[in-house]
C-alpha positions in Angstrom: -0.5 -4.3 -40.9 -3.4 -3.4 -38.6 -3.4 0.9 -38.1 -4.1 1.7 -34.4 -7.5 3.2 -35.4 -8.3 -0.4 -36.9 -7.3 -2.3 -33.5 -9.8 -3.9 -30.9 -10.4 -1.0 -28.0 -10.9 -4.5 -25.8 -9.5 -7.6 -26.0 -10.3 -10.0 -23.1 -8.9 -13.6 -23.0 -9.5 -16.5 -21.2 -10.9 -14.1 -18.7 -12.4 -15.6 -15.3 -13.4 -13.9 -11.8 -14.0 -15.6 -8.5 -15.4 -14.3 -5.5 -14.6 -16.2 -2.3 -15.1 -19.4 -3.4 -17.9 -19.3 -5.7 -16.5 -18.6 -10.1 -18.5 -15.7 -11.4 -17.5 -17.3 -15.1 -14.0 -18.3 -16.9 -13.0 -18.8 -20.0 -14.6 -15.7 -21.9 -12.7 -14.3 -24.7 -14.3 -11.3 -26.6 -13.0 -8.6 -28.4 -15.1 -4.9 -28.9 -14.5 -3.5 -32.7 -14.4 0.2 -33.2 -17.2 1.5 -33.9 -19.4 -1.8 -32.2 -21.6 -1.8 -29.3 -22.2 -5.2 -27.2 -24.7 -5.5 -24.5 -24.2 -7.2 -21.8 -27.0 -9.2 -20.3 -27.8 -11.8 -17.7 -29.3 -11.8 -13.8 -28.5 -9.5 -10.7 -25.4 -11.0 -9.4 -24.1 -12.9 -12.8 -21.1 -10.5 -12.3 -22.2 -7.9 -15.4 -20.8 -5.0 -13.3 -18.0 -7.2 -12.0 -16.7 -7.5 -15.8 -16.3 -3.8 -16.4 -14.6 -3.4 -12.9 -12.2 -5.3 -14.5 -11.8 -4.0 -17.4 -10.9 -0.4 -15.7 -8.7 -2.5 -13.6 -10.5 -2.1 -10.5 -11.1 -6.4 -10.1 -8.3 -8.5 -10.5 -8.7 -11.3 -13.0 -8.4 -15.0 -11.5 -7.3 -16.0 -14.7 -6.6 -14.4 -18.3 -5.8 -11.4 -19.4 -7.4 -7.9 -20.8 -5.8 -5.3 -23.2 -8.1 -2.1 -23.2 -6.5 0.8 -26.2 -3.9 -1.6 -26.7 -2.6 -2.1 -23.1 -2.4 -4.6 -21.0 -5.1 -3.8 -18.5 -3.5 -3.0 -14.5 -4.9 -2.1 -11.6 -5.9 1.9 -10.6 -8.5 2.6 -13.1 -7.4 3.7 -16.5 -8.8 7.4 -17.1 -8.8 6.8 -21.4 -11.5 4.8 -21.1 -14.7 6.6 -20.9 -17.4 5.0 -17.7 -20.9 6.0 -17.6 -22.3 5.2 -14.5 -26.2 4.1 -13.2 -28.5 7.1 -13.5 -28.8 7.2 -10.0 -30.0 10.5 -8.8 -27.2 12.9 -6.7 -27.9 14.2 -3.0 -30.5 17.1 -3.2 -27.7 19.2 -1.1 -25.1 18.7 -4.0 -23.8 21.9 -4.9 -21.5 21.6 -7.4 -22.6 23.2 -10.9 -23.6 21.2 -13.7 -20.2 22.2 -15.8 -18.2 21.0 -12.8 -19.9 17.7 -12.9 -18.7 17.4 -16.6 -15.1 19.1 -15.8 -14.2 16.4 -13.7 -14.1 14.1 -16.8 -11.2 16.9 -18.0 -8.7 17.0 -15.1 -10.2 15.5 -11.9 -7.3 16.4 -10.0 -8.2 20.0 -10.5 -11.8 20.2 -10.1 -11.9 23.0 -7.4 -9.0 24.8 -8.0 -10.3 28.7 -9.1 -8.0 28.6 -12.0 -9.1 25.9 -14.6 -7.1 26.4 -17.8 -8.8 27.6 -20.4 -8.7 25.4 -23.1 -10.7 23.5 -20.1 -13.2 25.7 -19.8 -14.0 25.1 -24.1 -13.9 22.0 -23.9 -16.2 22.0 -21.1 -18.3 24.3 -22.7 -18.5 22.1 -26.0 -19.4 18.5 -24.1 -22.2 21.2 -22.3 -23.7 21.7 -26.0 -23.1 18.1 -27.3 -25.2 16.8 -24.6 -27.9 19.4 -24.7 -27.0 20.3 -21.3 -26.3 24.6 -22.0 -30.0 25.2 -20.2 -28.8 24.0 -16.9 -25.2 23.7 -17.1 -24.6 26.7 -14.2 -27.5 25.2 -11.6 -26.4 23.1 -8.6 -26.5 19.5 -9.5 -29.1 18.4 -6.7 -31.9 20.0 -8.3 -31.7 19.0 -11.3 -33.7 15.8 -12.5 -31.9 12.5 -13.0 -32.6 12.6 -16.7 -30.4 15.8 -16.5 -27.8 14.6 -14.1 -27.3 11.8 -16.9 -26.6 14.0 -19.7 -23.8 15.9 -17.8 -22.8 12.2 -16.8 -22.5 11.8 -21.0 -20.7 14.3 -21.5 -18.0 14.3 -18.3 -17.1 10.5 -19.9 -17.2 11.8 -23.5 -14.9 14.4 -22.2 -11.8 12.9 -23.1 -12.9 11.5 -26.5 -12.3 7.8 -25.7 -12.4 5.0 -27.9 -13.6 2.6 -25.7 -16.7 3.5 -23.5 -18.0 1.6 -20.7 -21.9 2.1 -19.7 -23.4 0.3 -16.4 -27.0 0.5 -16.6 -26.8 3.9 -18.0 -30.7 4.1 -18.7 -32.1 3.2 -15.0 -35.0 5.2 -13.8 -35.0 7.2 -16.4 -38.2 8.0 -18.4 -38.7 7.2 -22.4 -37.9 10.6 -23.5 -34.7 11.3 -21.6 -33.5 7.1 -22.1 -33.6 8.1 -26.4 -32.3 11.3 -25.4 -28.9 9.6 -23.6 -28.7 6.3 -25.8 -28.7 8.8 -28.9 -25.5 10.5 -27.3 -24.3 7.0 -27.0 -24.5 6.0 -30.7 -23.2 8.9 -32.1 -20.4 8.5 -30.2 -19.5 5.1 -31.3 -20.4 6.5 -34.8 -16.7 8.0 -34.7 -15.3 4.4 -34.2 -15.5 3.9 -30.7 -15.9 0.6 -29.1 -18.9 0.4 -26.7 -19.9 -2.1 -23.8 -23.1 -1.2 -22.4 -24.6 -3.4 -19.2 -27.8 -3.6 -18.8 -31.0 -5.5 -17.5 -33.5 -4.6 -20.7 -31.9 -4.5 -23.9 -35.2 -2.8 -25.5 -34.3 0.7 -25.6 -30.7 0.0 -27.3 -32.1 -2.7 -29.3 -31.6 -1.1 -32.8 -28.1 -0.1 -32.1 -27.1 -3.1 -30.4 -24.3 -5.5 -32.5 -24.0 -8.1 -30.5 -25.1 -9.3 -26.6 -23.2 -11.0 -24.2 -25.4 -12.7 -22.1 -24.4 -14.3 -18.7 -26.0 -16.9 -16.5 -25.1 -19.7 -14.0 -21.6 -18.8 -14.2 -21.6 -19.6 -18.3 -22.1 -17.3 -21.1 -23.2 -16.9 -25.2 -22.2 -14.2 -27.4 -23.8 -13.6 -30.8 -26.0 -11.3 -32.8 -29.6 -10.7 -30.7 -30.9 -13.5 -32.9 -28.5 -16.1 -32.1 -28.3 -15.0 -28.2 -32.2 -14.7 -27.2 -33.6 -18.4 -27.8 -35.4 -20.8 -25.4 -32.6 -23.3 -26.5 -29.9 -20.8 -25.8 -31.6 -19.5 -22.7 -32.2 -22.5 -21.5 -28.9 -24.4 -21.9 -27.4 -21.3 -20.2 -29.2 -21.4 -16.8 -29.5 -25.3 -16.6 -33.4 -25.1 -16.9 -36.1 -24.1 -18.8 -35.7 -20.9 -20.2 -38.4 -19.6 -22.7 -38.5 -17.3 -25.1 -42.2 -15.6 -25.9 -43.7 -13.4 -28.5 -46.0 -10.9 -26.5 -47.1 -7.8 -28.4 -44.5 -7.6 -30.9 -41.7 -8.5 -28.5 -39.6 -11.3 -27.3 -40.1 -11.3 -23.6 -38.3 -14.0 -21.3 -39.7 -15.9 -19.0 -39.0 -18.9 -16.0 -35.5 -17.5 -15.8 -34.0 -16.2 -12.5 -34.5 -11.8 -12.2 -36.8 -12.6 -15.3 -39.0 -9.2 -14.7 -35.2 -7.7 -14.5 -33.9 -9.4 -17.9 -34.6 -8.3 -21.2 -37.9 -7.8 -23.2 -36.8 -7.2 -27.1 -38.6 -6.2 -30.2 -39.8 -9.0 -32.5 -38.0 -8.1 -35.6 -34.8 -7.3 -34.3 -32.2 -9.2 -36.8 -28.6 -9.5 -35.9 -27.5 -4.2 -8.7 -24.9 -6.1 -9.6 -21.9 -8.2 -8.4 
């Protein structure tokens, strides 16, 4: 018998969104191991974002059905899975600390209540040091740089130690340094066994932790090791037209597709905003 530590974090099946009157994609089945991480890949509007909407019940399926921890998935959001948002930068004038950015991942509902508990405040205290964050964890979030802002991100949707994480273009605008910095946080999270599905438009800097891609286009999809996934043939069955895929430097880089300078440029010897 399968332990609940052993289980799939995500199982999606026969899944398929429509907006209007237009099918985003149907028929995708996939299920997210403990301990793997699969990104998700494919053009602005290919409905990337879309997919994990629905797996925090925020989208309602037009067909099929998602279990996320075991659960079917319903609507409202579902606060055990862990969602790391786009590193977009927060208002300058935001004034809220960099502790109470992360203890809003603890109890929302209280954030602002002068009381926190205090097995709160050490729990917040240890996501501060996990993330590397102790050095500005008392300054007002606005002036702090988006690289910064991230790792408190990190660490308010580590806070409730979930076994599935969710990451939408987690790495955007942020430089090299601060990218290794948050994708490290990343993997050693899903080093203790949780499952990870991590959008984003260039797989390179996750590449080497990366299990499997998921890569939509024209309303169809593949799923397979980075090998299998990121081939002209591939490519090019998947948008309907010729797709290729070019060594350039050491990388694969593709080209002719639709949002190719957005899709993903990958390393050579790699084995195995959105709708």
């Amino acid at each position: 018998m399968t332990s609940p530590s052993d289980a799939a974090p995500l199982q999606i099946r026969g899944a398929a969104i429509r907006r209007g009157d237009r099918e985003l994609w149907q028929g995708l089945d996939l299920d997210v191991a403990p301990g793997e991480l699969v990104a998700v890949l494919g053009p602005s509007g290919s409905g990337k974002t879309t997919l994990l909407r629905a797996i925090l019940g925020l989208q309602q399926l037009s067909a099929g059905s998602i279990t996320a921890l075991g659960r079917p998935v319903r609507g409202h959001g579902n606060r055990r899975i862990g969602y790391l948002p786009q590193a977009r930068p927060l208002a300058a004038e935001t004034s809220m600390r960099g502790r109470d950015l992360v203890s809003l991942g603890i109890d929302g509902h209280r954030f602002g209540l002068p009381f926190p508990r205090r097995g709160d405040r050490a729990r917040t205290d240890e996501l501060i040091d996990a993330v590397g964050a102790r050095a500005f964890a008392d300054q007002p979030v606005g002036i702090l740089s988006g690289g910064e802002q991230q790792r408190l991100r990190v660490g308010q949707a580590l806070a409730g130690n979930p076994r599935l994480l969710l990451c939408d273009e987690p790495l955007t605008s942020l430089d090299l340094a601060n990218q290794q910095a948050v994708v490290g946080l990343i993997d050693a999270h899903r080093r203790t066994g949780a499952g990870v599905l991590l959008v984003t438009h260039d797989v390179n800097p996750v590449l080497e932790i990366v299990d499997r891609i998921l890569y939509i286009a024209n309303g169809q999809f593949t799923l397979g090791t980075p090998r299998e996934v990121l081939t002209t043939e591939v490519l090019s069955e998947l948008y309907g037209a010729p797709v290729y895929v070019l060594e350039a430097g050491g990388r694969l880089v593709v080209v002719g597709a639709p949002d190719a300078e957005q899709t993903a440029h990958h390393h050579h010897d790699q084995e195995g905003d959105e709708a």
